[in-house]
C-alpha atoms as one frame of an Amber mdcrd trajectory, in Angstrom:
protein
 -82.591 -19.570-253.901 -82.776 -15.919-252.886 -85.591 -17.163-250.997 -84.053
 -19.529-249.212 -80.851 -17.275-248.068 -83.226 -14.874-246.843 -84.896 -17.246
-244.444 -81.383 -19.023-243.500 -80.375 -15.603-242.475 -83.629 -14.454-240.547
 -83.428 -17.886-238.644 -79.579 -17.190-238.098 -80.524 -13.696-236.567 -83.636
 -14.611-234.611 -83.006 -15.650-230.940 -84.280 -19.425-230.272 -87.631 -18.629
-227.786 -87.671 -20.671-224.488 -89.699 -23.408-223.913 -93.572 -22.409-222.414
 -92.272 -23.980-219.366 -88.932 -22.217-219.041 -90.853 -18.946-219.793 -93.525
 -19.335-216.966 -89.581 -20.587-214.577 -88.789 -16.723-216.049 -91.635 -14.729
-215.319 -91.570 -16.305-211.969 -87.783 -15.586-211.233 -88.145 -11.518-212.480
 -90.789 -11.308-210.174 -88.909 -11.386-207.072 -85.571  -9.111-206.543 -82.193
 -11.683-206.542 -80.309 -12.603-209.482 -81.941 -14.787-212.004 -79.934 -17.071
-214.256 -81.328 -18.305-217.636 -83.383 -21.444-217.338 -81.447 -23.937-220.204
 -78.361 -22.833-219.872 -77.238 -20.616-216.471 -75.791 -17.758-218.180 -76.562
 -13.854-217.473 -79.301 -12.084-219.360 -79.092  -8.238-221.228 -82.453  -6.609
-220.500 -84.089  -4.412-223.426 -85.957  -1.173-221.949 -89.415  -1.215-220.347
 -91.986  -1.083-223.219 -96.164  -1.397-223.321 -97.254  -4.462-224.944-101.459
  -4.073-224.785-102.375  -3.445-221.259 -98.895  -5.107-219.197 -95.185  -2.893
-219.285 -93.044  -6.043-220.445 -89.274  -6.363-221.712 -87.222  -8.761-223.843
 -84.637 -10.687-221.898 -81.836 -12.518-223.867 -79.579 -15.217-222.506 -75.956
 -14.128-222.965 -75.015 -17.991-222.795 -76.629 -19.434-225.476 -78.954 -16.764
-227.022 -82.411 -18.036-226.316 -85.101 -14.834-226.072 -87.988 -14.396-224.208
 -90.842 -11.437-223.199 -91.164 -10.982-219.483 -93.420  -8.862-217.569 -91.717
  -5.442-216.444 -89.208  -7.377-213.448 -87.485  -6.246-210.296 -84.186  -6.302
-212.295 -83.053  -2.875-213.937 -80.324  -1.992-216.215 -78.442   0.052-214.290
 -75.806   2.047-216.115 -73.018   3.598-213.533 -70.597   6.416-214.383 -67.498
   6.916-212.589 -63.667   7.537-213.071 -63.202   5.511-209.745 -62.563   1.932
-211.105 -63.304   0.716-206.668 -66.585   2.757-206.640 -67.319   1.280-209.890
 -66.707  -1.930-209.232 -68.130  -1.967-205.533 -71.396  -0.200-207.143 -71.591
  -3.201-210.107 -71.142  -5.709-207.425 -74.364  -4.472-205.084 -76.573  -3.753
-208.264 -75.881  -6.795-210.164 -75.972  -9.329-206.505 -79.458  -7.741-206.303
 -79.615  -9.042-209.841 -80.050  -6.223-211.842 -77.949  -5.165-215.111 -75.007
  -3.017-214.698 -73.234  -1.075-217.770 -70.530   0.160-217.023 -69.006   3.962
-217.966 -65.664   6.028-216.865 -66.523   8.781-218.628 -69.894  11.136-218.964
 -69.220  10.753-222.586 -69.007   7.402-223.041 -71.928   7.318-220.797 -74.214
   9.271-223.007 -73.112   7.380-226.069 -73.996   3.994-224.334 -77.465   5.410
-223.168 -78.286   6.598-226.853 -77.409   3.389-228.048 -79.632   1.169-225.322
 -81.470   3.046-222.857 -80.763   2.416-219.178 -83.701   2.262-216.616 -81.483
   4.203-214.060 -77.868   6.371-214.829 -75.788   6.696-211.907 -73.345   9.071
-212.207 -70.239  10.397-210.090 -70.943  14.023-210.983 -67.184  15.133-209.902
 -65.656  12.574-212.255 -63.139  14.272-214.482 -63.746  13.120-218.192 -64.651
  14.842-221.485 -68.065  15.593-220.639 -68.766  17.513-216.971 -71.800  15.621
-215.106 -74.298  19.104-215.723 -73.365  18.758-219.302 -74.395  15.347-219.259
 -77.299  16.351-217.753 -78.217  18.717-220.073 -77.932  16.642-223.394 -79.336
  13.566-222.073 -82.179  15.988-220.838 -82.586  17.172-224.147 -83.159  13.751
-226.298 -84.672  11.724-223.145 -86.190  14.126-221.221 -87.693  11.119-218.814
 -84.380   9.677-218.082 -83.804   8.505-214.405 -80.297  10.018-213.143 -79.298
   9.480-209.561 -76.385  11.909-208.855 -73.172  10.343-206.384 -70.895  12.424
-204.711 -68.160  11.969-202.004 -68.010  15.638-200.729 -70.756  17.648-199.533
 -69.018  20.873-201.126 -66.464  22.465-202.682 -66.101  25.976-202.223 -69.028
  26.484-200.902 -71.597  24.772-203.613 -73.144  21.658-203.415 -72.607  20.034
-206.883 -75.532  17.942-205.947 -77.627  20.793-205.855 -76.472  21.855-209.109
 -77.777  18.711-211.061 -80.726  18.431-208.897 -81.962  21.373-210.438 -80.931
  20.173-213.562 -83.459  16.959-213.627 -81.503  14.472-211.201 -84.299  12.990
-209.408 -82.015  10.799-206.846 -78.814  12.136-204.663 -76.805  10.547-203.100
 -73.618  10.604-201.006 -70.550   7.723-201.198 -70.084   5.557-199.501 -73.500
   4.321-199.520 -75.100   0.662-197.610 -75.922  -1.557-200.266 -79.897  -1.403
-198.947 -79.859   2.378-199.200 -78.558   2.133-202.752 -80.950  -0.574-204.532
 -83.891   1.241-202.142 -82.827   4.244-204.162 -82.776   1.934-207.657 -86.355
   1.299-206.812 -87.457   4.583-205.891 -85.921   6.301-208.602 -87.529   4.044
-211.554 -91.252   4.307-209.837
């Protein structure tokens, strides 16, 4: 009987796969930048991290529709996770990222941010690095530094200066490997996705 609970629960908690065919549909959609839509149902997908499986970089994709799983080659689509206290630039940041078809998490505070990065790890961290919040944008910087040290941080700012210093130099020279100033075209920005997760 315990048996039998145990297996009811690992079937409850593991995803249904996709069919071969909807797998190959897929790979063949996260091949080529656009959003992609799960095969069975049309829903949205959360992406896991980039991991090596043998000799390929691959990640799990789940179907936040109806659940179904599936292990993709490393895609076009990131997960994207944008900090900001400016709910606009937020939103008009999710809207180019995610109608390129990547995955956008969304963060109004540096410390919020860092929690959600701890818990799943974002290809890319966008950050406003003027935003006021609990947690300065060096800070940030400096703690995600320390427990991901290859974390990919693009830095956004408005202003070129402010008294004189550039913030972006600041966090430049603290590991941001991206700047960039608002407002930015959409092509600029997902160039800069790219760039900043080769």
């Amino acid at each position: 009987m315990v048996a039998a609970r145990r297996r009811g629960r690992r079937r409850r908690e593991t995803p249904t796969p996709y069919t071969a065919q909807e797998v190959a549909d897929l790979r063949a959609r996260f091949a080529t930048p656009g959003p992609v839509s799960c095969p069975a149902c049309g829903g949205g997908f959360t992406l896991s991290p980039a991991r090596r499986r043998g000799a390929e970089i691959a990640r799990r994709v789940l179907c936040l529709g109806c659940s179904r799983a599936a292990v993709v080659p490393h895609s076009c689509a990131a997960r994207v996770l944008v900090t900001t206290h400016n709910p606009q630039l937020r939103n008009l940041l999710r809207d180019m990222l995610a109608g390129a078809g990547h995955e956008v998490v969304e963060a109004d505070d540096a410390a919020v941010a860092l929690a959600a990065y701890q818990t799943v790890p974002a290809d890319v961290v966008i950050i406003d690095i003027v935003a006021p919040g609990r947690l300065s944008a060096p800070d940030f910087l400096r703690q995600l530094r320390r427990s991901f040290p290859d974390a990919r941080v693009m830095a956004l700012a408005g202003r070129p200066s402010f008294a004189g210093v550039d913030p972006l130099a600041i966090v430049q020279g603290l590991g941001a490997v991206r700047s960039l100033r608002a407002p930015i075209a959409r092509e600029a920005l997902l160039r800069m996705v790219e760039e900043a997760r080769a």
